[in-house]
FIBADREN-444916 format. One record per residue: residue in one letter; x, y, z of N, C-alpha, C in turn. Coordinates in steps of 0.02 Angstrom, whole numbers, plus 50000, padded with zeros to 5 digits. Layout:
% residues N
aXYZXYZXYZ
...
//
This chain:
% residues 170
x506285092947093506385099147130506965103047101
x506785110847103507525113747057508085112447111
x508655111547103509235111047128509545116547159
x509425122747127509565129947145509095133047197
x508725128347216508235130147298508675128647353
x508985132747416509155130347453508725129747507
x508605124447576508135123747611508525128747668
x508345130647719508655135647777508845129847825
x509255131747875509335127347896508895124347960
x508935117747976508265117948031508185121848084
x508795122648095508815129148158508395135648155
x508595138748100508465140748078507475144148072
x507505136948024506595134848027506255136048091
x506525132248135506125130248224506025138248226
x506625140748253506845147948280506245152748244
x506075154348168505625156448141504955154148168
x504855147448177504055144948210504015146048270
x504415147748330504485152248400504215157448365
x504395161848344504245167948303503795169448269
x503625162548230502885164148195502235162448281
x502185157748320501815158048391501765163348402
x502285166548432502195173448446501695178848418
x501805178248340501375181148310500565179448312
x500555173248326499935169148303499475171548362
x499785171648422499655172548500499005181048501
x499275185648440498895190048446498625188148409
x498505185148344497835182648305497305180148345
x497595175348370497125170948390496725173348456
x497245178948512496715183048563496235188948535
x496385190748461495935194748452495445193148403
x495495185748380494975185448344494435178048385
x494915175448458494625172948490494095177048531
x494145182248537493935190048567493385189648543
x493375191148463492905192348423492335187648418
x492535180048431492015174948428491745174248498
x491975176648571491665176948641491215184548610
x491385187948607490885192448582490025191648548
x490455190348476489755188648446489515183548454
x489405179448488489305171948533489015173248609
x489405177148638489055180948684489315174048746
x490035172348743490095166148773490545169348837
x490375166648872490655170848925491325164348976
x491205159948961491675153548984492125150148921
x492655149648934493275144648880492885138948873
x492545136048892491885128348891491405128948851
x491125135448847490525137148821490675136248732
x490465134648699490595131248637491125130148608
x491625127548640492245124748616492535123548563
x492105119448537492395117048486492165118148423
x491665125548444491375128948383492085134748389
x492335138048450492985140948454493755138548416
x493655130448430494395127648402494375128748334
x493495126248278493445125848222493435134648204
x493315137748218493145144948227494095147248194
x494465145548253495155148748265495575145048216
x495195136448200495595133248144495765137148092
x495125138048070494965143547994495455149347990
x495195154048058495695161548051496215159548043
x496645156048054497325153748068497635151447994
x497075145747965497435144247890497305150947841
x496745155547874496445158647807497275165747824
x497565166047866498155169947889498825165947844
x498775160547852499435157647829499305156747755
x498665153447738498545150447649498625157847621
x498225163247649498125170747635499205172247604
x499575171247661500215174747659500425169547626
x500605160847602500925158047573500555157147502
x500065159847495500185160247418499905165747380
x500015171147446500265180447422500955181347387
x501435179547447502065180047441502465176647443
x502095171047481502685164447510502835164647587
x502825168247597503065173447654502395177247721
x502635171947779502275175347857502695180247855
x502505185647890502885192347947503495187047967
x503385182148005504035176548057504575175147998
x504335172447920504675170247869505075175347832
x504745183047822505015188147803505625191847839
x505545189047918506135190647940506715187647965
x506595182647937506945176147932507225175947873
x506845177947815507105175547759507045169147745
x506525166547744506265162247709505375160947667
x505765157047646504805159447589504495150147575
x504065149047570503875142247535503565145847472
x503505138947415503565138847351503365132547343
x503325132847272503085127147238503795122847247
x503645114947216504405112147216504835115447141
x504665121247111505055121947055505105129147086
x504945133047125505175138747147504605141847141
x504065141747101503705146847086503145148147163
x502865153447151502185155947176501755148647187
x501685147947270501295142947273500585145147264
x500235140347224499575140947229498965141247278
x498595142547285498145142347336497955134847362
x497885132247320497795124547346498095120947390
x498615122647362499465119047379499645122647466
x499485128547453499555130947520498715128047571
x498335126347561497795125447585498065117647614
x498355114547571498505106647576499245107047636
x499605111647622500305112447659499835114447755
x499385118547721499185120347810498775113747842
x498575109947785498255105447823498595100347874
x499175097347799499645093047836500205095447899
x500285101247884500835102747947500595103948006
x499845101748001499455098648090499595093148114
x500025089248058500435082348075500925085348121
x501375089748136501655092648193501395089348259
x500625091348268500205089748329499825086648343
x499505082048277499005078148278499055072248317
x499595069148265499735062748326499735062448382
x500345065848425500125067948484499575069148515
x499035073148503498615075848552498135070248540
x498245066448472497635059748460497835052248524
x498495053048521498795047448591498575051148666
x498705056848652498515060548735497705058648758
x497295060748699496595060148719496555052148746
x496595048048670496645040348713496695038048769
x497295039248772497785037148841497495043348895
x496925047948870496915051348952497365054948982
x497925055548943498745059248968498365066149007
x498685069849061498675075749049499235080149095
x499365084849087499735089049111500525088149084
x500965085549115501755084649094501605076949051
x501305074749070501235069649035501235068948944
x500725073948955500505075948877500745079148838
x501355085848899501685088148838502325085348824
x502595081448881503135076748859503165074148773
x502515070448771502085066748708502205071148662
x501815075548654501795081848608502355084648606
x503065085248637503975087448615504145081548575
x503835075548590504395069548564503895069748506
x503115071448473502975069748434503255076548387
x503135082348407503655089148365504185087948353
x504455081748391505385082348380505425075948326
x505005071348300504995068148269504885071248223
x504315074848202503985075148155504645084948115
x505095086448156505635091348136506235086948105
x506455081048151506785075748119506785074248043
x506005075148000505935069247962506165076047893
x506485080947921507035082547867507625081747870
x507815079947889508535075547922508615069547886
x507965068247878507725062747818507935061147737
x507675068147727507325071847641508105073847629
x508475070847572508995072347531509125080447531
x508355086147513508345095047525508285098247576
x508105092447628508065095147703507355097947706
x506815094447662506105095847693505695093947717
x505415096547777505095090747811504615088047771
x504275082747810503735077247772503055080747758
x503015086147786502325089347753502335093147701
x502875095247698503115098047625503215092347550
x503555088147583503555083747534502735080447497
x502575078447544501745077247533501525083547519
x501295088847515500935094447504501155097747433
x502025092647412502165094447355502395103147355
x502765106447404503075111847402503725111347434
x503945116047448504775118247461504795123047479
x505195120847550505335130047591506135129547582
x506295137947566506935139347531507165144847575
x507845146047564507985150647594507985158847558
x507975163647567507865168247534508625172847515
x508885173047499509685176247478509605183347515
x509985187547557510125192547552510155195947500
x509695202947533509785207847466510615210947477
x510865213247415511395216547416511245221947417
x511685226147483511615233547501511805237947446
x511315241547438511675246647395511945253847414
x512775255647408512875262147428513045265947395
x512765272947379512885279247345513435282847361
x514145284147329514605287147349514495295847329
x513945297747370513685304647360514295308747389
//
């Protein structure tokens, strides 16, 4: 990994993924919109899990689309931060396809113990904080401070330098 990458700090990171939700919140009501529509589904029950696989897709084809455009969500751009390859460059499409896959490790575990175990309500999201708060931990870990899906996915989220203002003494 280049040395001259700095990672942001986790605070940092979280604070941006509040921020990127937010954003996601209108993706996902208006292109959840779009599939009750042309589906013609009139109940949250009514093909489910043609909806979850439906909203999976929009969601990576939004993030793989922006991380290996620019590096950079709307949430990351105003944050100032970007992911990259581990040498800095322009991540590839792949790499970002593989990064969206794994950083469902965030929630997977979790919601895979919830179903089991039948958890539901406080129960479940108790489960699902301690499995997010683990799985934010495991850069606390990483010598660059990246979490474990980065490492596996073989990229690096960096921080982005301030531009320097420029002023005209007109």
């Amino acid at each position: 990994m280049n040395t001259d990458l700095q990672a942001p700090s986790l605070r940092r990171r979280l604070i941006c993924m509040v921020y990127e939700a937010m954003l996601l919140f209108g993706i996902v009501f208006v292109f959840g919109f779009i599939f009750d529509v042309t589906t013609q589904s009139k109940s949250a029950l009514m093909l489910r899990h043609g909806r979850q696989a439906w909203l999976f897709c929009v969601v990576g084809a939004y993030f793989i689309f922006c991380w290996s455009r620019s590096g950079q969500t709307l949430a990351m751009q105003t944050w100032r931060i970007r992911v990259t390859d581990q040498d800095g460059n322009k991540l590839p499409v792949i790499k970002a396809i593989m990064r969206y896959v794994l950083a469902w490790m965030w929630f997977v575990p979790a919601m895979a113990l919830s179903y089991e175990f039948e958890l539901k309500e406080w129960s479940m999201m108790i489960l699902l904080t301690l499995g997010m708060t683990a799985w934010a931990l495991t850069a606390r870990l990483d010598k660059n401070g990246q979490f474990l899906h980065d490492k596996l996915a073989k990229t690096c989220v960096i921080q982005v330098p301030e531009q320097v203002q420029k002023t005209s003494d007109a």
